[in-house]
N, C-alpha and C positions, 0 to 999 in steps of 0.2 A: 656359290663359290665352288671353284672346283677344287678337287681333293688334292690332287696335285698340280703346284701353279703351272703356268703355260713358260715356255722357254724360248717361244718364239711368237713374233708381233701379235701371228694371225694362223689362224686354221685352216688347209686347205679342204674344207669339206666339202659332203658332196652338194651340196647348195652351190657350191664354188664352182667347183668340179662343173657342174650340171649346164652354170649358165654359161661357160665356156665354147658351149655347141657339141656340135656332134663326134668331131675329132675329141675334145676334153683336153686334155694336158701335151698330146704329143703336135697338135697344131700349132701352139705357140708360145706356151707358158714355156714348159721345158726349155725349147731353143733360147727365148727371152730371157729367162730366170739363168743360164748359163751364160750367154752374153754377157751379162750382167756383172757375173761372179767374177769371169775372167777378166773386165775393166776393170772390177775393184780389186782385183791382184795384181793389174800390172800399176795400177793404181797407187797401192798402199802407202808408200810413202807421202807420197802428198796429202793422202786421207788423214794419215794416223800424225802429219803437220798443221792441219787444218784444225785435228780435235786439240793436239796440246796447245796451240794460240786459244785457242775455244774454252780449253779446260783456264789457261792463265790468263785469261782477264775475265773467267768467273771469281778466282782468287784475290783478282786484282778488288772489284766491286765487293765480295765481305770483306774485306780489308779495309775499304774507304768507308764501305756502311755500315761495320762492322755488323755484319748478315750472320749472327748466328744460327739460323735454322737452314742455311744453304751449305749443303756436304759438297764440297768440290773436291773431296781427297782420293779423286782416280788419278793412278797410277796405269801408266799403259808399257804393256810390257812387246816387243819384238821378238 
């Protein structure tokens, strides 16, 4: 374990890093990882629509199965 948890999925280490090739981050990750960022911005609305249907019929199912050990009580804030 680590001492302090991780805050994000994955680690860009240099194992990562490495097997990327010779350019490393500026050949494609970077551009890609930015691409990325700016579809899920222009994005968000549909995204942060897709999680609350997502989040309301996990609600829906403890409801029906009464799922006590399923936390569905996110709150998404704009």
């Amino acid at each position: 374990m680590l001492p302090t948890p991780e805050v994000v999925p994955f680690r860009l280490t240099r194992d990562l890093v490495h097997g990327l090739g010779p350019l490393g981050l500026q050949a494609r990750f970077i551009p890609a990882a930015q691409a990325a960022l700016e579809e899920f911005r222009q994005g968000a609305d549909i995204i942060l629509t897709l999680i609350q249907i997502y989040m309301g019929i996990a609600k829906i199912f403890q409801n029906v199965f009464n799922l006590s050990q399923c936390s569905c009580n996110i709150s998404i804030v704009r």
